[in-house]
VOPAGU-2260 file (C-alpha; in pm, 1 decimal, decimal comma):
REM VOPAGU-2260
SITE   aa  ch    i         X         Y         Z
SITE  UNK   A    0    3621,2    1780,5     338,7
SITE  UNK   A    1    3687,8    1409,6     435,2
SITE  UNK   A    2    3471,6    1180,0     434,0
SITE  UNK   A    3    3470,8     880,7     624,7
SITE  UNK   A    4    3265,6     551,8     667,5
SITE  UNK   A    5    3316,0     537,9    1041,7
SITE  UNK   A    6    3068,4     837,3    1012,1
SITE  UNK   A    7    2824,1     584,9     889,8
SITE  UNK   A    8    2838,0     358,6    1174,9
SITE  UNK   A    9    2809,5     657,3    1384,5
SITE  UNK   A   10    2428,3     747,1    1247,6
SITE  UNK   A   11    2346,6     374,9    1312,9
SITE  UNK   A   12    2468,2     410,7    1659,0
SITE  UNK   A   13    2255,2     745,6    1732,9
SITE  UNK   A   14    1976,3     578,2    1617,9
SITE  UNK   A   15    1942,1     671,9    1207,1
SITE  UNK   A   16    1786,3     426,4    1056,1
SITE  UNK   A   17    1736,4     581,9     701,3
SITE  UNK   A   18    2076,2     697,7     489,8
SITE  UNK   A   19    2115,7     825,9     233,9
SITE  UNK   A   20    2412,8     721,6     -36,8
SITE  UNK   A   21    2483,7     963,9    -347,8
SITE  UNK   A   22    2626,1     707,2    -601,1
SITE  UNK   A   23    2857,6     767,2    -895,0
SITE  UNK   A   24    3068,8     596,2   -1125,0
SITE  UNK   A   25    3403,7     533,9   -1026,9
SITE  UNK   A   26    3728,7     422,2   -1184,0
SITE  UNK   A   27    3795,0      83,0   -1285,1
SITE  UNK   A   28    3989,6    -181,8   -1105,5
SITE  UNK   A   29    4320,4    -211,8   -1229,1
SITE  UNK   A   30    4350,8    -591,6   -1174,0
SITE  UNK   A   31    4025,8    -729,8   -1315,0
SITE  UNK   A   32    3883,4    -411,9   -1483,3
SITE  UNK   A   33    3589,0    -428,2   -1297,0
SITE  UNK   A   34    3340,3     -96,1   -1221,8
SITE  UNK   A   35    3414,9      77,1    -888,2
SITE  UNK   A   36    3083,4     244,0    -751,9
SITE  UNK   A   37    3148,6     518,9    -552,7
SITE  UNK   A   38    2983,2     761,1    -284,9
SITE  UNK   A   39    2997,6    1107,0    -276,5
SITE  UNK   A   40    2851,9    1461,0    -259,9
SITE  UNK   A   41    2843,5    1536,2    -598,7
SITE  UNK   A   42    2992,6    1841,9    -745,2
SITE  UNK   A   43    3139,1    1936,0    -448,2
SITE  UNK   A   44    3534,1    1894,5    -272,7
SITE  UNK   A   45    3449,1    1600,7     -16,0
SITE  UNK   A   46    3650,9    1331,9     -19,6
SITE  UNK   A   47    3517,8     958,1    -213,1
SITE  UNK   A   48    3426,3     638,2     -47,6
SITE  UNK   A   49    3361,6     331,9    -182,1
SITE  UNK   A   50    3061,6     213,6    -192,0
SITE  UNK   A   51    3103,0    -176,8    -130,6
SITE  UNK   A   52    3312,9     -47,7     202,5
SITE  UNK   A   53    2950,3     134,2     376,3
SITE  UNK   A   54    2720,8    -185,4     244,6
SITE  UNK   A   55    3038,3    -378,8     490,7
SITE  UNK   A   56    2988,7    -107,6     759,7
SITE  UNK   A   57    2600,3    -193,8     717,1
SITE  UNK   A   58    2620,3    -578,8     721,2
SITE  UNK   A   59    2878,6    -560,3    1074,0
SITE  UNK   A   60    2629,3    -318,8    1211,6
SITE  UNK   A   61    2324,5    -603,6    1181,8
SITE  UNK   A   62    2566,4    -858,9    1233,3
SITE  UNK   A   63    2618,7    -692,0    1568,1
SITE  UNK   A   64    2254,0    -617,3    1637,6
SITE  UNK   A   65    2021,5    -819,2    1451,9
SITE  UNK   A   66    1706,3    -694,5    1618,2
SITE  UNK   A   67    1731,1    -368,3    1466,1
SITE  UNK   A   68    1423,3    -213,3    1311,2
SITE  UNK   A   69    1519,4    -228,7     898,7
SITE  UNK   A   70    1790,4       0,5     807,7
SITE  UNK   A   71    1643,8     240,6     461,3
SITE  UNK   A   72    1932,2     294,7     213,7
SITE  UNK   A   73    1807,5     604,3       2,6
SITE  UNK   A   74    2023,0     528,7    -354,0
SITE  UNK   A   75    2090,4     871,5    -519,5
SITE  UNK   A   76    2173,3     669,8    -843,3
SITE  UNK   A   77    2358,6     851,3   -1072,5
SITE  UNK   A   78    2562,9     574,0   -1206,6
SITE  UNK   A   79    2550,3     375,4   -1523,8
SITE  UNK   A   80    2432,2      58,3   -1586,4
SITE  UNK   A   81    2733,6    -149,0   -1576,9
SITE  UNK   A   82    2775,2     -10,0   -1235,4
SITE  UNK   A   83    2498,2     -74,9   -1104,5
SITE  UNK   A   84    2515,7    -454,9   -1212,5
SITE  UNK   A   85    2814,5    -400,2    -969,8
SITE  UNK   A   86    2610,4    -209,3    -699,6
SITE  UNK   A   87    2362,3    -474,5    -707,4
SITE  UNK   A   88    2617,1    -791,4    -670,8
SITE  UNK   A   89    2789,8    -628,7    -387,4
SITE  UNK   A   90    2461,6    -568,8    -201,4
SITE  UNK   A   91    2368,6    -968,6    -270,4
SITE  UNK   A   92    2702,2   -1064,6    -179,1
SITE  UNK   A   93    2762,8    -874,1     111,1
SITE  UNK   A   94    2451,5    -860,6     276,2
SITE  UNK   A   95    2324,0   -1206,7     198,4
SITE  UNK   A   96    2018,8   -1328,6     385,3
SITE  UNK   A   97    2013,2    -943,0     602,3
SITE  UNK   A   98    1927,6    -788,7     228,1
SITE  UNK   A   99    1526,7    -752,7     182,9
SITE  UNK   A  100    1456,8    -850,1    -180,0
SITE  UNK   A  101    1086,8    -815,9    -246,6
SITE  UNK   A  102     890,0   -1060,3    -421,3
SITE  UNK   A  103     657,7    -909,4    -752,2
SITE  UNK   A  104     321,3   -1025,5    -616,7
SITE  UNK   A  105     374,7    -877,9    -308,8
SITE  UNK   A  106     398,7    -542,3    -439,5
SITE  UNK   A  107      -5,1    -542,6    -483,9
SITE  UNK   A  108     -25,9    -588,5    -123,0
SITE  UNK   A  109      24,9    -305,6     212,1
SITE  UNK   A  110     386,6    -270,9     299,5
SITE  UNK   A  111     579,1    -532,1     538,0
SITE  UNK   A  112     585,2    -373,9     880,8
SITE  UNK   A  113     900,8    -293,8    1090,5
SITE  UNK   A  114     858,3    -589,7    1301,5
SITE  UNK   A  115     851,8    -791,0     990,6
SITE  UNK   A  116    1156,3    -646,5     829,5
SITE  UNK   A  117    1364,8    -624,5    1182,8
SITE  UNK   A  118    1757,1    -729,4    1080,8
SITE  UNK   A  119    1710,9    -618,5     696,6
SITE  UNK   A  120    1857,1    -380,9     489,7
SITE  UNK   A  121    1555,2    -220,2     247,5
SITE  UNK   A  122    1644,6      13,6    -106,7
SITE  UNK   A  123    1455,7     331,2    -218,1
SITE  UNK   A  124    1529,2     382,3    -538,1
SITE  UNK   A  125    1371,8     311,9    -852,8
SITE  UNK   A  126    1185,3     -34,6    -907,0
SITE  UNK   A  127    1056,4     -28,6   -1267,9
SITE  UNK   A  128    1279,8     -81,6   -1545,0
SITE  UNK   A  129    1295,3     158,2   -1812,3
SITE  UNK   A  130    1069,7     375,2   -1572,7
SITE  UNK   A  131    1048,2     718,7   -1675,1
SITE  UNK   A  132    1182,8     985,2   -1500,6
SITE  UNK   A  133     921,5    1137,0   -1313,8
SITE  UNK   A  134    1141,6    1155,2    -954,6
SITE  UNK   A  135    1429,1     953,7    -805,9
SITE  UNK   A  136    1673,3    1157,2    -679,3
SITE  UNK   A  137    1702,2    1496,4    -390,6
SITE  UNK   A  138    1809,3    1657,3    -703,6
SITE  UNK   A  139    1471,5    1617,4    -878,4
SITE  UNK   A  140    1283,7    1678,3    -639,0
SITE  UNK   A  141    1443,5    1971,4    -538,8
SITE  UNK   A  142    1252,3    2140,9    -849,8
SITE  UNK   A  143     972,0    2162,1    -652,2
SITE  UNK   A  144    1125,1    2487,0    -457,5
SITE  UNK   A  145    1039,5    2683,1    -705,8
SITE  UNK   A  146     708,5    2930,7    -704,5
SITE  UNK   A  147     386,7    2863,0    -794,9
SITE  UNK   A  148     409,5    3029,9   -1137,0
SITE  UNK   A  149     727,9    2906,1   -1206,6
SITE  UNK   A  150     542,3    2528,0   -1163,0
SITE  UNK   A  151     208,3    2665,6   -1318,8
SITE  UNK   A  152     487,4    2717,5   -1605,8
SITE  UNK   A  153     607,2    2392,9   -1592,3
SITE  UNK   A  154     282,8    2182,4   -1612,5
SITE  UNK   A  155     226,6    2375,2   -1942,5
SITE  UNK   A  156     563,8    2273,6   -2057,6
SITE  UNK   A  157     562,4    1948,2   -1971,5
SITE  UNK   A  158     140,3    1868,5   -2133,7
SITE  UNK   A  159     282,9    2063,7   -2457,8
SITE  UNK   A  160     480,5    1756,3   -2549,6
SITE  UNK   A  161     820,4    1778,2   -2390,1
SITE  UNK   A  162     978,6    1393,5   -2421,2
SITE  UNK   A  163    1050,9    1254,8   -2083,4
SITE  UNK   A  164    1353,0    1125,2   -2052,8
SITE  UNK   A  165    1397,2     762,8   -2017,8
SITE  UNK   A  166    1599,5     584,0   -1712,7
SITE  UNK   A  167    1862,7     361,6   -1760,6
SITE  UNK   A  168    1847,4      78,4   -1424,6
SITE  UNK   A  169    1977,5    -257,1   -1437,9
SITE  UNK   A  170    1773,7    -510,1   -1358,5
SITE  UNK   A  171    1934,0    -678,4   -1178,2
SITE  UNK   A  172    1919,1    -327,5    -887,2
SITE  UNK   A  173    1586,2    -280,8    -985,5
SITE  UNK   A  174    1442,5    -651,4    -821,5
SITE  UNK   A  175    1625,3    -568,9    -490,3
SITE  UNK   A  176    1443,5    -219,7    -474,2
SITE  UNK   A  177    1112,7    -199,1    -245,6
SITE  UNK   A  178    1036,5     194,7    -222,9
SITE  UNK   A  179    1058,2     317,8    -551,2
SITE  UNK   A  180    1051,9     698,5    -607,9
SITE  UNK   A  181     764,3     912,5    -791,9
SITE  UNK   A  182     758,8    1227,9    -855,6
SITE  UNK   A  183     436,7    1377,6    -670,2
SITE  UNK   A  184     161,9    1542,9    -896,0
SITE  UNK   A  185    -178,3    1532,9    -707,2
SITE  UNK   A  186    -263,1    1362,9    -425,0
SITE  UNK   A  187    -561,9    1148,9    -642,7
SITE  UNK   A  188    -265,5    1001,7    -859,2
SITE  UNK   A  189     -70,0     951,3    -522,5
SITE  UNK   A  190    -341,0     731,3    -349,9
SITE  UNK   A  191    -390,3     533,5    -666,8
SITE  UNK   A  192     -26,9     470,7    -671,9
SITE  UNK   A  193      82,9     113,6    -528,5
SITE  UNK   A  194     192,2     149,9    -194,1
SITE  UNK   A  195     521,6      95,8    -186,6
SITE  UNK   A  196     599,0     404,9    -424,4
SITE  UNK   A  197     635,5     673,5    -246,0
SITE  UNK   A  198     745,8    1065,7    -266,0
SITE  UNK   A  199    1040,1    1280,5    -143,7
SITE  UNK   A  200     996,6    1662,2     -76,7
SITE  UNK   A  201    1266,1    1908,8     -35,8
SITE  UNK   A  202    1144,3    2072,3     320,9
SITE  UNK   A  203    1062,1    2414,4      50,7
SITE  UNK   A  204     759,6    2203,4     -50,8
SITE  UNK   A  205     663,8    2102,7     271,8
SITE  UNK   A  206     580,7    2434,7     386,1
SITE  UNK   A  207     440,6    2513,4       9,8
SITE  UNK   A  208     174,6    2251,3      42,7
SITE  UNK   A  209      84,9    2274,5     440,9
SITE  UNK   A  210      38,0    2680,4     327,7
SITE  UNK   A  211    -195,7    2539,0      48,3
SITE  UNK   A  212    -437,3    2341,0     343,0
SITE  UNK   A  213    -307,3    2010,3     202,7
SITE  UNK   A  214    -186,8    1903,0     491,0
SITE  UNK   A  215    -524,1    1639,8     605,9
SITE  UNK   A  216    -473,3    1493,9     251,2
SITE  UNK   A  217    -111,7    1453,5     319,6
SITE  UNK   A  218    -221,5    1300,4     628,2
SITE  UNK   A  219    -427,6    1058,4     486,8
SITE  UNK   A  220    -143,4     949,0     207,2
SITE  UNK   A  221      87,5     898,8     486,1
SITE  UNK   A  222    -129,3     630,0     622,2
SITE  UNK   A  223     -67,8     362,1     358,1
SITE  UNK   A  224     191,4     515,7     137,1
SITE  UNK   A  225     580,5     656,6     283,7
SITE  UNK   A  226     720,0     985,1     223,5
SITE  UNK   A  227    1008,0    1155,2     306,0
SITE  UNK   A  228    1166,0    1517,3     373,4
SITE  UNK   A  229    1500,4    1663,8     293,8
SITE  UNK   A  230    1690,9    1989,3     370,6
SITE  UNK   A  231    1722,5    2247,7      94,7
SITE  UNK   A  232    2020,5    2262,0    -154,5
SITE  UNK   A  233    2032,4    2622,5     -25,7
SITE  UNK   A  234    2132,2    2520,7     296,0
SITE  UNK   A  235    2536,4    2507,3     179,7
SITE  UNK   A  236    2658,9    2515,2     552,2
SITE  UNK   A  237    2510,6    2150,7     638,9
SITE  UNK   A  238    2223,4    2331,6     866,9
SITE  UNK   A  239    1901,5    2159,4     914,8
SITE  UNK   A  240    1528,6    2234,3     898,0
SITE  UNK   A  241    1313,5    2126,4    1170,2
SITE  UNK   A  242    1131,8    1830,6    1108,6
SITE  UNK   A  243     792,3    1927,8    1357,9
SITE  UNK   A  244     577,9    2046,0     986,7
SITE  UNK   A  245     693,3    1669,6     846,6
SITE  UNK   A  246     624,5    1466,7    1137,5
SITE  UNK   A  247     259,4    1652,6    1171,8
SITE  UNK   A  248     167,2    1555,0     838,5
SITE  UNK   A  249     275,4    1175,6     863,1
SITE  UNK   A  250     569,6    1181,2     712,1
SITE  UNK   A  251     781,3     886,4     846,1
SITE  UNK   A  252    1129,4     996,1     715,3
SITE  UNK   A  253    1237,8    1349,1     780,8
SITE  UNK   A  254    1631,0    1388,4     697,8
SITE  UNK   A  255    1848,1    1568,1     869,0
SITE  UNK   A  256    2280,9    1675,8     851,5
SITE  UNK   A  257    2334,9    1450,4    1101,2
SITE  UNK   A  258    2676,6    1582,5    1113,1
SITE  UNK   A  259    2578,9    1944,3    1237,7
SITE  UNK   A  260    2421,7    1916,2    1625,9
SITE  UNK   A  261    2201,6    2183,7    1585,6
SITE  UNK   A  262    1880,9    2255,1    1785,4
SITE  UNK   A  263    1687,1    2112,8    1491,0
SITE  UNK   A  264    1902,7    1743,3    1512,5
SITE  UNK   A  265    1871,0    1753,1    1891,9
SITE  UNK   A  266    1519,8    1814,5    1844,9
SITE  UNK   A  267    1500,2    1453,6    1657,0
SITE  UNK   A  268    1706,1    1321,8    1884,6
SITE  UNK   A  269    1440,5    1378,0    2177,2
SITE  UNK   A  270    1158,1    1225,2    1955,5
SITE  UNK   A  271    1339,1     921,0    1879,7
SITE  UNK   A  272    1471,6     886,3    2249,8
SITE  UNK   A  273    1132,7     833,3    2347,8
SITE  UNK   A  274    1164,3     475,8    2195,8
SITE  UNK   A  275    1519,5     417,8    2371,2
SITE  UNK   A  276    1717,7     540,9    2007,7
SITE  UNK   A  277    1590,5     239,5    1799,2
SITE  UNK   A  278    1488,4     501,3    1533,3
SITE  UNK   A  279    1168,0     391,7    1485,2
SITE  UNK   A  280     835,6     549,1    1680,1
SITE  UNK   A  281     471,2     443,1    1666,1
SITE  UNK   A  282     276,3     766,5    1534,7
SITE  UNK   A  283      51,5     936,8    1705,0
SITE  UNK   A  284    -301,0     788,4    1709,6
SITE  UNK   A  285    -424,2    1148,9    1561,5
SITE  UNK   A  286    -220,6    1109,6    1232,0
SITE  UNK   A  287    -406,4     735,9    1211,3
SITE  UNK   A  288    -804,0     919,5    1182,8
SITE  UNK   A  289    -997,7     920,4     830,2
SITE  UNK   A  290   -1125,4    1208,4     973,1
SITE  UNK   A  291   -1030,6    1536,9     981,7
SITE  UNK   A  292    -919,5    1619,9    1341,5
SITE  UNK   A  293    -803,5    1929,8    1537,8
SITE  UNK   A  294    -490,0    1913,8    1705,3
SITE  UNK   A  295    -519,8    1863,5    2103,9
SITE  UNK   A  296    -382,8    2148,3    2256,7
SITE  UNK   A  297    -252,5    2265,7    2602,5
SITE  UNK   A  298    -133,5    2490,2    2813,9
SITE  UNK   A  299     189,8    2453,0    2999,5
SITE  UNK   A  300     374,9    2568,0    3293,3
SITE  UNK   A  301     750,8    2496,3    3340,1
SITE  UNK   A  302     995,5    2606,6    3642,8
SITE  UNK   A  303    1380,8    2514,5    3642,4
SITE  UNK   A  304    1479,6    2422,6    3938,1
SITE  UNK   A  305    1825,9    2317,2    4012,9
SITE  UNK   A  306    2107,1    2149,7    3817,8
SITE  UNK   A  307    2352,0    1916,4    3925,3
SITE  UNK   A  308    2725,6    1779,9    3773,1
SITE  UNK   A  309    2727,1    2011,7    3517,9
SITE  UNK   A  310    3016,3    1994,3    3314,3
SITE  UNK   A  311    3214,3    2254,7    3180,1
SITE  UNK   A  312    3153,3    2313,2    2767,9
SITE  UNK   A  313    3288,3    2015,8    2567,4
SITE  UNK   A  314    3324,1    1886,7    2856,9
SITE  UNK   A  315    3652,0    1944,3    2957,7
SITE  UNK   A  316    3849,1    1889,2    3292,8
SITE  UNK   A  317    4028,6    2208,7    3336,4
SITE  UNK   A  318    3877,1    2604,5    3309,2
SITE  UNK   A  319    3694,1    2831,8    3509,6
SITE  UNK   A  320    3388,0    2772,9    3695,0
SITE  UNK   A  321    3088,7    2844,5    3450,7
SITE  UNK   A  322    2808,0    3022,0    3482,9
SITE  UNK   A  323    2497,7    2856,0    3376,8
SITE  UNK   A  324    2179,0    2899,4    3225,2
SITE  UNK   A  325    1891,7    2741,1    3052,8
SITE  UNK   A  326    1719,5    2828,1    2754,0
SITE  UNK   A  327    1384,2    2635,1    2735,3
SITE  UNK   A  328    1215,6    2640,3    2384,1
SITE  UNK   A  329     896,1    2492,2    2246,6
SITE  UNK   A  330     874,1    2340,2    1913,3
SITE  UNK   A  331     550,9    2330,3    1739,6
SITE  UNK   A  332     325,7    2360,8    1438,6
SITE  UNK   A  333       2,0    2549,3    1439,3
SITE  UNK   A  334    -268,0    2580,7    1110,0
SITE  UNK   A  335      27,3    2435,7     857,2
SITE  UNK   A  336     293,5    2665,3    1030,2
SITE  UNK   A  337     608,6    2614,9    1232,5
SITE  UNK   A  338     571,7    2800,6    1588,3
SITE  UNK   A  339     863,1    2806,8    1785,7
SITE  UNK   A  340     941,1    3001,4    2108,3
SITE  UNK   A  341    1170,8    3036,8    2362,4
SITE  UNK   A  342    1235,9    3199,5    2718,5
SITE  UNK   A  343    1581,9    3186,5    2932,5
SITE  UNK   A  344    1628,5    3191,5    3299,9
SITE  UNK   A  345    1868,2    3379,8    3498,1
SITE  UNK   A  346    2247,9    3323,8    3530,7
SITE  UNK   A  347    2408,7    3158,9    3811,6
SITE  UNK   A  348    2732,2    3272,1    3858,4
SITE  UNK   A  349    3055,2    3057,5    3920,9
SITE  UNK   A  350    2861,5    2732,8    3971,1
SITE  UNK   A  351    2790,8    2432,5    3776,5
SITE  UNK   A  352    2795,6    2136,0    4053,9
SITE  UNK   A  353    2460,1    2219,1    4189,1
SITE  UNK   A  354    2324,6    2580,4    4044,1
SITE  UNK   A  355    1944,1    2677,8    4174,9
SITE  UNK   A  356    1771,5    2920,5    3931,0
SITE  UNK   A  357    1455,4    3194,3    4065,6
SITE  UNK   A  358    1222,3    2899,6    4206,9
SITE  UNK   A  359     964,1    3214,5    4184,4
SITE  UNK   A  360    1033,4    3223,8    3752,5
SITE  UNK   A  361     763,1    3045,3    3564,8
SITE  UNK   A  362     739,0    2970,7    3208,1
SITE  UNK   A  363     425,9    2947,5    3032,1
SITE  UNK   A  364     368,4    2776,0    2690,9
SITE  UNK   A  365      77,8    2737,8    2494,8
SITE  UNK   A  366     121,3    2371,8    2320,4
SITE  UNK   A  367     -93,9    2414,5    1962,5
SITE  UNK   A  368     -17,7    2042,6    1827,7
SITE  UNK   A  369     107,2    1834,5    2184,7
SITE  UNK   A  370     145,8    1531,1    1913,1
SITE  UNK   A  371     440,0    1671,1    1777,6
SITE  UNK   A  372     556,2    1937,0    1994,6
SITE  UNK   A  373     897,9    1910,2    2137,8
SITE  UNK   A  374    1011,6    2096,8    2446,0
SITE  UNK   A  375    1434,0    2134,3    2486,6
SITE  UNK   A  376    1644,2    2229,7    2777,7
SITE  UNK   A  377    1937,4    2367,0    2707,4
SITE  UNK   A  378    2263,2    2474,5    2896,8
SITE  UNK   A  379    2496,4    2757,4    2801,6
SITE  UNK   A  380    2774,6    2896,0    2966,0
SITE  UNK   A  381    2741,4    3267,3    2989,9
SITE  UNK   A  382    3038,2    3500,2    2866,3
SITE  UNK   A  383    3086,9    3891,5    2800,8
SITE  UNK   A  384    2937,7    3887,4    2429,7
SITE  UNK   A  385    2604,1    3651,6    2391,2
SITE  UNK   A  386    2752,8    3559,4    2049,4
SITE  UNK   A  387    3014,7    3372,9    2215,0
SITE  UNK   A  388    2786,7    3205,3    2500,9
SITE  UNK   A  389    2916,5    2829,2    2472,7
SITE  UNK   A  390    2706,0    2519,3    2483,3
SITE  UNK   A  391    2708,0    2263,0    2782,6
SITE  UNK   A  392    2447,7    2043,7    2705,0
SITE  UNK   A  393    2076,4    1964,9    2621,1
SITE  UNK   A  394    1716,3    1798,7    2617,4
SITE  UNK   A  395    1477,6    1750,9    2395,8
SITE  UNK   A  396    1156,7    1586,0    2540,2
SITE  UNK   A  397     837,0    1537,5    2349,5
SITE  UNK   A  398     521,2    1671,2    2490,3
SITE  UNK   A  399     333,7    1399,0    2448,0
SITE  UNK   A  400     627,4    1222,5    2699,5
SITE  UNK   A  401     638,4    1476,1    2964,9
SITE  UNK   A  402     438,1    1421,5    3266,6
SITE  UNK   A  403     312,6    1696,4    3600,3
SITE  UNK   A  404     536,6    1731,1    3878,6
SITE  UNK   A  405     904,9    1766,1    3975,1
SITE  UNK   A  406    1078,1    1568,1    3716,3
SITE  UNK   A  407    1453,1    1504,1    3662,1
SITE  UNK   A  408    1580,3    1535,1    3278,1
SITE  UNK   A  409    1882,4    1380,2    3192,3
SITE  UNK   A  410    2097,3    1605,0    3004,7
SITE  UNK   A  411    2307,4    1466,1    2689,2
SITE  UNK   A  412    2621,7    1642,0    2520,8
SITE  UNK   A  413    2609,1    1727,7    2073,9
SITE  UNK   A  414    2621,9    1385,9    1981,2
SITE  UNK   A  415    2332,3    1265,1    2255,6
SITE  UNK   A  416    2573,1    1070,6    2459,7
SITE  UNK   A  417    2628,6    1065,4    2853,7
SITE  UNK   A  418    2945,2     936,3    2905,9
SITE  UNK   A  419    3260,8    1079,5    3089,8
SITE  UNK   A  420    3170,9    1423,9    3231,9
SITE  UNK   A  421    2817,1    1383,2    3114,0
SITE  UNK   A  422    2730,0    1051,8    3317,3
SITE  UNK   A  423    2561,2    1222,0    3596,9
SITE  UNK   A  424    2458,4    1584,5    3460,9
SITE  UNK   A  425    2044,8    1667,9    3487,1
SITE  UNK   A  426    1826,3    1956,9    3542,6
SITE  UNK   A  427    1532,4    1905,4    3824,5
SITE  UNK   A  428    1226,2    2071,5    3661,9
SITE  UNK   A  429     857,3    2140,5    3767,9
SITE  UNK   A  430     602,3    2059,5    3509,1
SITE  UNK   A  431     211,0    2180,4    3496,4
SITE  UNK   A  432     -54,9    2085,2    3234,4
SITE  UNK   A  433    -355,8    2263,1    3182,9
SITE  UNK   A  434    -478,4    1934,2    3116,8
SITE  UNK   A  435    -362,3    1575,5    3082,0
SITE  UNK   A  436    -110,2    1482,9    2802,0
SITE  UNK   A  437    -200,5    1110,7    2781,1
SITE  UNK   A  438    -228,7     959,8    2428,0
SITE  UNK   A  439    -588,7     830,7    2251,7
């Protein structure tokens, strides 16, 4: 497909704060024969982009805001060094003072704090030269999907003597790095680690090790190291995995296809919201204990009330009237476990100005992890075969956000905007709590 660097500045603007960039070697230039670094998905048909063009995007983007919360760049490095001499002089050059170069002795030391690095541009990547290759790349990591005998198997290849291969990084890349990438073996080695390596897990893992009861240890790396998540290679259709199992463990980067609005995406869009869309959120207080804590959980009651301005799917002008109605789902985790569920109302026919649903429906939910948990309203427009019910529009609220009595939720369109036929369109919703959601 083609691929575009206004699609860049549109994850800024809906609040991604972390991207990723898969780097390759390019052509040359025919004037001054210099190396042309470019960004792609490799090995597949999308169009290239060069890379000095996004680090532009990047610098008019802080230029334009320069209170924003530090923008990650994830390098999947795959190019040689002579182009990443080039990589590395386009970031200095481009980005100037808004580039976060780390100095050596601070490395010893906890990591610089949002607040600190507000305005910057920070690299993941690799930081040691001539480091081996124990992880950089999604690629690498993606190993880790496989079963445990399969990575029993591994272990024994790897201790029998198998040479690891050696990474080529330029130096001059390497001293503008800050996260650099390790590949995870236990979570002993991890702690030891200095704190501003850090480990990426395809979202196959994620569920491997909550299964395996890891997840309080996880919890614990998570408060002075960084990880992040990442959909599976298997997932060929751009689809995403929902983040609830990352952000329960700590994890402070869970990435997503921000170009497919699925529920999952719209999910991550209601945690961030909570924040106003900066893309950064403090963590629960929970996820901050030495100790070992259960989850707090509740019970909770939900009735849909009324809707008002509607718009029709899309949101188009012309069309019949529609006939709306809401699907309410829960997103949770419960004993290292995604739990989602999900209950719809009834249709209201022929009216999407000011539809009233069954005031006498309730719907109950029993919250597990009311940290994490995400509630989302969504609107669909019935028609004749389910499978072509169209969506209107949607909200995801935290549960942790969402407080007793007759609330109104602003409703957003696929790409969490409200403007033009979306300015005015809400649900009015009645909310019960077994008990109080307030955060320790």
């Amino acid at each position: 497909g083609l691929s575009s660097v206004e699609m860049y500045s549109k994850a800024l603007y809906r609040g991604c704060r972390c991207i990723e960039l898969d780097i390759w070697d390019g052509g040359k230039d025919e004037f001054n024969g210099n190396p042309i670094p470019i960004v792609y998905h490799g090995h597949t048909m999308v169009s290239k982009i060069l890379f000095e063009d996004i680090i532009k995007a990047l610098q008019v983007f802080l230029m334009l805001h320069p209170k924003s919360y530090p923008l990650i760049l994830s390098l999947e490095n795959h190019c040689s060094v002579p182009y990443q001499q080039v990589m590395a002089l386009q970031l200095k050059s481009i980005l100037g003072k808004q580039l976060y170069v780390p100095e050596e002795s601070s490395l010893t030391e906890p990591l610089p704090s949002p607040l600190q690095l507000r305005g910057k541009v920070v690299l993941k990547g690799r930081r040691p030269v001539g480091a081996i290759d124990e992880y950089d790349t999604d690629s690498d990591a993606a190993d880790d999907d496989m079963t445990d005998i399969q990575s029993v198997w591994t272990e024994k290849s790897t201790v029998s003597g198998k040479t690891p291969k050696i990474v080529k990084i330029a130096p001059e890349l390497a001293k503008l790095t800050l996260f650099h990438g390790l590949k995870f073996k236990t979570w002993a080695d991890s702690n030891d680690a200095l704190m501003n390596h850090m480990h990426s897990f395809s979202e196959s893992r994620v569920t491997s090790l909550c299964k395996r009861n890891q997840t309080h240890k996880w919890i614990q790396y998570n408060q002075t190291h960084m990880s992040r998540t990442f959909p599976s290679g298997a997932r060929i259709d751009s689809s995403n995995y929902s983040p609830i199992l990352a952000w329960s463990t700590g994890c402070q980067m869970a990435a997503l296809n921000i170009q497919t609005p699925d529920e999952a995406l719209l999910v991550n869009d209601g945690r961030f919201r909570e924040n106003g869309g900066v893309g950064y959120v403090l963590k629960p207080s929970i996820l901050m204990m030495k100790e070992e804590t259960e989850p707090r959980s509740t019970h909770l009651e939900v009735k849909i009330l009324s809707g008002s301005c509607l718009p029709k799917p899309g949101g188009v002008s012309i069309g019949d009237c529609i006939d709306p109605y809401v699907k309410i789902s829960l997103f949770d985790c419960h004993e290292g476990k995604e739990v989602e569920s999900s209950q719809t109302t009834n249709i209201v026919f022929k009216n999407g100005f000011s539809p009233i649903w069954k005031f006498e429906d309730s719907f109950h939910f029993d919250v597990k992890n009311s940290s994490v948990a995400v509630m989302q309203w969504t609107i669909w427009d019935k028609n004749s075969l389910p499978r072509d019910d169209e969506f209107i529009a949607s909200a995801s609220v935290p549960i942790s956000c969402m407080r007793q009595g007759i609330r109104s939720v602003k409703l957003f369109d696929q790409n969490m905007t409200r403007s033009g036929a979306f300015d005015f369109a809400s649900l009015l919703v009645l909310v019960k709590f077994e008990q109080s959601q307030v955060e320790i």
